[in-house]
C-alpha positions in Angstrom: -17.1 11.7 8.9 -19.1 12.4 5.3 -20.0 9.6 3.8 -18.7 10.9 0.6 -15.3 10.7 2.2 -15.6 7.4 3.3 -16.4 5.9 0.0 -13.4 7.6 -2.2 -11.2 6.1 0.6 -12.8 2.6 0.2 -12.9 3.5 -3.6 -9.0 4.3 -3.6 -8.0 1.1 -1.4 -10.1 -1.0 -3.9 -8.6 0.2 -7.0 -4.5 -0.1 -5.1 -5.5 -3.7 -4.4 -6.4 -4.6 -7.8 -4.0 -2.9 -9.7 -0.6 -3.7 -7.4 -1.6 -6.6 -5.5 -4.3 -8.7 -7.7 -2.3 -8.5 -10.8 1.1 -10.3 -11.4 3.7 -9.3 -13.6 2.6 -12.0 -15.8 -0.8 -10.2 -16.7 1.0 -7.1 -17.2 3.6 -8.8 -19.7 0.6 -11.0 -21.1 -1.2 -7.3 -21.8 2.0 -5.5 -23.4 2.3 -8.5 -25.9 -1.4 -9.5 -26.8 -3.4 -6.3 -25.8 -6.8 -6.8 -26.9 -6.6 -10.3 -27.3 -5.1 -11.0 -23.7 -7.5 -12.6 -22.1 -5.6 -11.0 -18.8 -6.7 -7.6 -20.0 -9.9 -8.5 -19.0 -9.4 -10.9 -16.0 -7.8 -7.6 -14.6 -10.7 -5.2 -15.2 -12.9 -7.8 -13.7 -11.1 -8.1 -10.8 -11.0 -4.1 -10.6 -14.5 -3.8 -11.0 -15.9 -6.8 -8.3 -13.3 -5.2 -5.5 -15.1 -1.7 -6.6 -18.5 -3.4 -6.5 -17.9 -4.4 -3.2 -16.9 -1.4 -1.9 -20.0 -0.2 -3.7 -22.1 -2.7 -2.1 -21.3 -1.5 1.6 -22.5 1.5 0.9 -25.2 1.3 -1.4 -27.9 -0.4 -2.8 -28.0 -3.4 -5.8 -28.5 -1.0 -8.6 -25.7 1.6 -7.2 -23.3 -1.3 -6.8 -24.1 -2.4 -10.8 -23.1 0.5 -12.0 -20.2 1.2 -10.3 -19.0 -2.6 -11.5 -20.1 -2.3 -15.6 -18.3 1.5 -15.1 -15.3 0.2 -13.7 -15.0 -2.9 -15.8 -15.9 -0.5 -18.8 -13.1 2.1 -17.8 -10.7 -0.4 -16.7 -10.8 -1.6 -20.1 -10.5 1.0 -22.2 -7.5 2.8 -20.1 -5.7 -0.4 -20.1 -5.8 -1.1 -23.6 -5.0 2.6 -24.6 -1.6 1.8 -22.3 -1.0 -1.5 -23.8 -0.5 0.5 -27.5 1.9 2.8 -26.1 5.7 1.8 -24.3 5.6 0.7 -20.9 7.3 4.1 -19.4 7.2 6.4 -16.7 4.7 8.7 -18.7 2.5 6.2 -19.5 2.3 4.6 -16.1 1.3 8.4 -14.6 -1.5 8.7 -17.3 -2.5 5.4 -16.9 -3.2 5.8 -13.2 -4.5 9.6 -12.8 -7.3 8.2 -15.7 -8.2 5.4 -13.7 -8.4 8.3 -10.3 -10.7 10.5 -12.8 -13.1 7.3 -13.0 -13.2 7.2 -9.5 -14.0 11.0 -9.2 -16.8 10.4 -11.9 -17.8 7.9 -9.8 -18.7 9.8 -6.5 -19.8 12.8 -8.6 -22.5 10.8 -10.4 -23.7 8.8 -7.3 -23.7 11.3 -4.5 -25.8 13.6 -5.7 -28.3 10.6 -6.2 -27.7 8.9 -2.5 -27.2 11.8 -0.6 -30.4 11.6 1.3 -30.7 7.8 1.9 -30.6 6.4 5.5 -27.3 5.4 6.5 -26.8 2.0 8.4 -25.3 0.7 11.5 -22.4 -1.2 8.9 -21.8 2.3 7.0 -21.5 4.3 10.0 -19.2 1.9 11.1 -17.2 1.5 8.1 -17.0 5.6 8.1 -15.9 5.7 11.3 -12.7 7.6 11.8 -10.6 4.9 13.1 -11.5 2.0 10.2 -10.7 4.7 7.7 -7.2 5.5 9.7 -6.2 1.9 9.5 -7.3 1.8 6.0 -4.9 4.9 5.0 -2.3 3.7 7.1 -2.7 -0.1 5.5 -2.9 1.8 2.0 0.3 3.6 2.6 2.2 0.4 3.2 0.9 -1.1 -0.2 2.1 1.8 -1.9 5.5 1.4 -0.6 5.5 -2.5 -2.7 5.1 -2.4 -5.4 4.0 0.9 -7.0 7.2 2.0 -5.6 8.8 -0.4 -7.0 7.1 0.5 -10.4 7.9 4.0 -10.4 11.8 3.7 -9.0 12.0 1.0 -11.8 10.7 3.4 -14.6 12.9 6.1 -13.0 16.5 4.5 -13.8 15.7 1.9 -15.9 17.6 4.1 -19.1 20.4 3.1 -17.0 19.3 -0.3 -16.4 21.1 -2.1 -19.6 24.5 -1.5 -18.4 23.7 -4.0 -15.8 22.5 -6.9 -17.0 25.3 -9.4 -16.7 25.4 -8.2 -12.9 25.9 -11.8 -11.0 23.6 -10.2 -7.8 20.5 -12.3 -6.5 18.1 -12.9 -8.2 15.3 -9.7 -7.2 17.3 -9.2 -4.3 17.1 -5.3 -4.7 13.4 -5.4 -4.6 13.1 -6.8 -1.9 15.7 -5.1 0.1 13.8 -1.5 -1.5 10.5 -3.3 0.1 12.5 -3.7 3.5 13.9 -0.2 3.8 10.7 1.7 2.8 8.6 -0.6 5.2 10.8 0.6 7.9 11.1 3.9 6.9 7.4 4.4 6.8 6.7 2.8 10.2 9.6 4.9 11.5 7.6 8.2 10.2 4.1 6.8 12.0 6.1 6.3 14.9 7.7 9.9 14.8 10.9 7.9 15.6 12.7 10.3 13.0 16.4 9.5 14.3 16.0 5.5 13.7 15.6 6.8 10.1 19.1 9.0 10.2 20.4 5.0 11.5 19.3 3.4 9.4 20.4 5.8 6.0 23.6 5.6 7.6 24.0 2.2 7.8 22.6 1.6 4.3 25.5 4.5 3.2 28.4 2.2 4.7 27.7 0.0 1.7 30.8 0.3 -1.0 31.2 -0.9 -4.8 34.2 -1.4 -6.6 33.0 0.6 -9.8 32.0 3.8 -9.8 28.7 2.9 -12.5 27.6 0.5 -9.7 27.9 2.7 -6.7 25.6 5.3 -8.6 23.3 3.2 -9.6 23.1 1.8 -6.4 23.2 5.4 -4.5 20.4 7.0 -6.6 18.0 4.1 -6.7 18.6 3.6 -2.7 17.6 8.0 -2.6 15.1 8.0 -4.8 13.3 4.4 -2.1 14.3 6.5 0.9 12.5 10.0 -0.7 9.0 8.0 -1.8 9.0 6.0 1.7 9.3 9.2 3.6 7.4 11.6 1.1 4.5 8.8 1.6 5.2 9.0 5.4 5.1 13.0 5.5 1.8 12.6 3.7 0.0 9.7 5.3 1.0 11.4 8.9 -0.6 14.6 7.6 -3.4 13.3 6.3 -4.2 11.5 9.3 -3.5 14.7 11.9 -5.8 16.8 9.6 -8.6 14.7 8.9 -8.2 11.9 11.8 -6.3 13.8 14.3 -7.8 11.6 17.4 -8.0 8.1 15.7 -4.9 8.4 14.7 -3.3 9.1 17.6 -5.0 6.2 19.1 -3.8 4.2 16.1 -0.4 5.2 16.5 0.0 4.6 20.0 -0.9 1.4 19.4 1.4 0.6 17.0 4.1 2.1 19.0 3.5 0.2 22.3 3.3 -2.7 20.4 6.8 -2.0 18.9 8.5 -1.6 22.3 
């Protein structure tokens, strides 16, 4: 496998671990009311920036990893506080996220044409092997399924959320049920084991509300977890026949034996 390839997966990991597991809601409130003067704004970028760096530094040498840590702490700034003057929507979470992706292009364009020659190790062969980078994907699909997911179905009804805040539910129960069904879902899609999925949708469908406001909300926000858990499914399992058709089976199969 290119080394090129290797590195924007290791890139892409990095940046899904520092902005949806690394930073709490906290920071991300703490942003939205403070911006520049949050002293989270910049915690954040320098936690997006080390976890680059290290990607960086498995690859490269002292000099390569430096500059991909100033330009990610840089970039992570400056994109983050443009979002922090704007609402916290749908829109701006897209634009926030496909800037932060174009760094990481800029990234790979600016190095590799620099690095291309250098003599690659026994740790970055090993690192670009086809089965690390499989378990990476499939590891990076899961975390997408949290709480990105959880980001974007929020975003996605949340014009409808007002009606329902006196609702006497548990507390954050429905994100953590959403976290349940699209970790299932997705394993389900690795696993090929496509009619546990019809199951399970059908059992989640027997649930009933006494207004009709409630069963909609309910309906559309259980769709719209069900569509990004197998949409992210379809497209991890596709990547992975394409690119890492023999690793992945391997991968697979071992995750399916170990199911039984």
């Amino acid at each position: 496998m290119e080394l090129i390839f290797s590195f924007l997966i290791y890139l892409i990991f990095s940046h899904i671990i520092s902005d949806f597991v690394l930073q709490p809601d906290k920071w991300v409130k703490d942003k939205e009311e403070h911006k520049s003067r949050s002293k989270y704004l910049y915690l954040h970028a320098f936690v997006a920036a080390t976890l680059a760096g290290i990607a960086s530094a498995l690859f490269f040498n002292l000099y390569t990893t430096a500059f991909v840590f100033v330009l990610t702490l840089l970039s992570h700034l400056i994109i983050d506080l443009i979002k922090t003057h704007f609402n916290n929507t749908l829109k701006s979470f897209i634009f926030d996220q496909l800037g932060h992706f174009a760094v990481i292009i800029i990234i790979l364009s600016l190095l590799f044409p620099l690095n291309w020659h250098q003599e690659i190790s026994f740790l970055k062969i090993w690192l670009s092997s086809s089965t690390v980078i499989c378990l990476i994907v499939v590891l990076a699909g899961y975390i997408v399924l949290f709480r990105p997911a959880s980001i974007l179905i929020s975003k996605l009804v949340e014009s409808w959320r007002p009606e329902f805040k006196d609702s006497d539910g548990l507390k954050n129960a429905g994100k953590y049920i959403g976290y349940t069904e699209r970790l299932l879902i997705y394993t389900l899609m690795l696993l090929h084991q496509y009619t546990a999925i019809g199951l399970l949708v059908t059992a989640k469908s027997i649930l009933r509300f006494n207004e009709r406001k409630t069963s909609e909300y309910i309906l559309f926000g259980t769709l719209l977890s069900f569509s990004i858990a197998i949409l992210v499914g379809i497209f991890i399992s596709l990547f992975l026949s394409y690119f890492l058709p023999e690793s992945a089976e391997c991968v697979l199969r071992s995750l399916y034996n170990d199911s039984q």
